[in-house]
C-alpha positions as CSV (number, residue, x, y, z in Angstrom):
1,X,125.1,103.4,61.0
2,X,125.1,104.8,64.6
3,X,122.2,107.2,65.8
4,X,122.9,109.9,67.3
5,X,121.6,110.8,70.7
6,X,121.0,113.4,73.1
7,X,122.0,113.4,76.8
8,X,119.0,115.1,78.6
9,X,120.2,115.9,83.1
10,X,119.5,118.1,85.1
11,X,122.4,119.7,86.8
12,X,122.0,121.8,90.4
13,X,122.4,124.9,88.8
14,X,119.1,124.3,86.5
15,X,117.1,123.3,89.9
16,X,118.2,126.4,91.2
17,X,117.1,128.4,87.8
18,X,114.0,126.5,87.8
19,X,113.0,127.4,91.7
20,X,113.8,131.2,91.0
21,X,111.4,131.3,88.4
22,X,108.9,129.8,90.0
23,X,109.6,132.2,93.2
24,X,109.2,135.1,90.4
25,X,105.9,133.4,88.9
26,X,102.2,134.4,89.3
27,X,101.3,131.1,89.7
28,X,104.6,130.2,92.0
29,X,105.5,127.4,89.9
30,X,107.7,126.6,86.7
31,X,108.9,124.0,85.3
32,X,111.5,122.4,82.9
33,X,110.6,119.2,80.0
34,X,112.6,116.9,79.2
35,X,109.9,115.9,76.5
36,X,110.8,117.1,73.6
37,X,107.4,117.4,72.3
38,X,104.0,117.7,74.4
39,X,102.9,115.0,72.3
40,X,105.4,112.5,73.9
41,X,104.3,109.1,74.8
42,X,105.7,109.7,77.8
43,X,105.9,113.2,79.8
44,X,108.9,114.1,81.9
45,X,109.4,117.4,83.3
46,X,110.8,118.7,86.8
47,X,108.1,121.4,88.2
48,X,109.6,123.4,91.1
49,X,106.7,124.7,93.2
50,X,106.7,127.4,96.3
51,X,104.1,126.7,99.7
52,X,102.2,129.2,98.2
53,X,101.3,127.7,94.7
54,X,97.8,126.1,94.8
55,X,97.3,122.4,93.0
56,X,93.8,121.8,93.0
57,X,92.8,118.5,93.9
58,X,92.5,116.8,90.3
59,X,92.7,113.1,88.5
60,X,94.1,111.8,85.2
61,X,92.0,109.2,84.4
62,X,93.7,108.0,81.0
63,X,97.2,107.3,82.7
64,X,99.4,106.8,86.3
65,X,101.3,109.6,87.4
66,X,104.7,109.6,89.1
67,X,106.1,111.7,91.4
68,X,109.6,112.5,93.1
69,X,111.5,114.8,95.3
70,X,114.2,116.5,93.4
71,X,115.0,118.8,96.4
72,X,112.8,119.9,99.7
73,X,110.0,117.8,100.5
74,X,106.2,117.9,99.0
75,X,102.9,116.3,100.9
76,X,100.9,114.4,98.4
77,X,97.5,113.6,99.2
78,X,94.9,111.6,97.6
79,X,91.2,111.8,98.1
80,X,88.0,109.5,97.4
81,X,85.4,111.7,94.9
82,X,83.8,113.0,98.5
83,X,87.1,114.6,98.9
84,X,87.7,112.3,101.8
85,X,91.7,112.3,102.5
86,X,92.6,108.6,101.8
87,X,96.3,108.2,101.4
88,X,99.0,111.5,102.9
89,X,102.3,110.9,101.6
90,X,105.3,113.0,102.9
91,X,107.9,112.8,99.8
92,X,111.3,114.1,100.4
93,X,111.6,112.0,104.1
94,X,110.4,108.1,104.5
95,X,108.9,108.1,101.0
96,X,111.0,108.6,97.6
97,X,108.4,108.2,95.2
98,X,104.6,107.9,95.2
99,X,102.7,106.4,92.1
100,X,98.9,107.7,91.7
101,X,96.7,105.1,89.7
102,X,94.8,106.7,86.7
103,X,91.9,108.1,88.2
104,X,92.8,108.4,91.4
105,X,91.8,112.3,93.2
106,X,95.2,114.2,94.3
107,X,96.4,117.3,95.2
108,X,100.6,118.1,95.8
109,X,101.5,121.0,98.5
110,X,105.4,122.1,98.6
111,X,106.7,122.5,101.5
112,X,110.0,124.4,101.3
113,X,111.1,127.4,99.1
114,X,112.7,126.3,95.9
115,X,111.5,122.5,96.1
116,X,111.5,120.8,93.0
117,X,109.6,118.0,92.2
118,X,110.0,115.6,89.1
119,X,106.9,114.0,87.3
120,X,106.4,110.9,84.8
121,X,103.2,110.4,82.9
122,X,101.8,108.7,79.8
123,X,101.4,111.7,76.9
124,X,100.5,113.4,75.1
125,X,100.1,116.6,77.6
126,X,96.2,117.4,77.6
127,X,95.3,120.6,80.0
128,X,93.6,118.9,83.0
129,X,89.1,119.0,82.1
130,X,87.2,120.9,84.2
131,X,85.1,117.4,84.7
132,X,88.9,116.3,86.3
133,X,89.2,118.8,89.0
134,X,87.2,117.6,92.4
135,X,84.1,119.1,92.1
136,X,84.4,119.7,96.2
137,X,87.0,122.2,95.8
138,X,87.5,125.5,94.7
139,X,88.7,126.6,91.2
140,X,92.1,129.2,91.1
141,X,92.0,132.3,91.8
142,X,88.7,132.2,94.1
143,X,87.5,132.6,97.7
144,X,88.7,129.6,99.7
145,X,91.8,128.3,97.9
146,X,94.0,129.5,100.6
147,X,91.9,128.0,102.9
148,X,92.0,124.7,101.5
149,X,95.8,124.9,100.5
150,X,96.6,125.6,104.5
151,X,94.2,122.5,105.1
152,X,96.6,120.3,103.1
153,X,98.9,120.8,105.4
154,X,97.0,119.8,108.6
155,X,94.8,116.7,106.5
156,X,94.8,113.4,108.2
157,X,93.7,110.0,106.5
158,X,89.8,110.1,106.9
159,X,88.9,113.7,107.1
160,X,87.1,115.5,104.8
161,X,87.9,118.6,103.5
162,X,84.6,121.1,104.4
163,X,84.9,125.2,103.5
């Protein structure tokens, strides 16, 4: 007896869906599972993501985390628990995909209009613990998160992000 399956792509025109809602977002980022379920094993989603939206530096310490340029390019940078910048990885150029370990500090700056960025991780989704957001940097929505999000952009291996 054959099973029946379920192509899951994503086409151009979705990427280009996807990056005008995230343009028409609050938050300046959307994105689009291909998880059915948010208690999949494994998650898979595309998140497109403007130069303005803010990804506080964070870990998931149960699981890896994969990431890969879909369209435009994204910095990726990962910090020691000081919030000292250990690894910058330009996606979208030299690099194709970057692999975070569990528990390793990162943060994720866009850095073109409409760049969409796709992302593997071990499920189910949980929302990210206020204990798993660097304690060195400031929560959404408050004084200094554009500061820091313009420092992402300037952060070489070795400094230390300092408000």
């Amino acid at each position: 007896m054959a099973t029946e399956t379920h192509l899951k792509q994503i086409t151009a025109a979705m990427l280009h869906s996807l990056a005008a809602q995230a343009q028409a977002s609050p938050r300046r980022r959307a994105n689009l599972n291909l998880h059915e379920r948010l208690d999949d094993p494994i998650q898979r989603l595309a998140i497109a993501m403007e130069p303005d939206t803010y990804v506080r530096p964070h870990r998931h310490p149960q699981t890896w985390e994969l990431l890969y340029p879909l369209t435009g390019q994204f910095l990726v940078l990962h910090f020691d628990a000081a919030g000292r910048v250990m690894d910058r990885t330009l996606l979208g150029a030299d690099s194709r995909i970057v692999e975070t370990p569990a528990g390793g500090w990162h943060a994720v700056l866009s850095l073109n209009p409409g760049a969409v960025i796709f992302e593997v991780k071990h499920g189910p989704y949980a929302p990210i613990a206020e204990a798993d957001y660097a304690p060195w940097s400031p929560a959404a929505e408050t004084p200094g998160v554009a500061q820091l999000t313009a420092w992402y952009a300037t952060a070489r291996v070795g400094e230390r992000w300092r408000p």
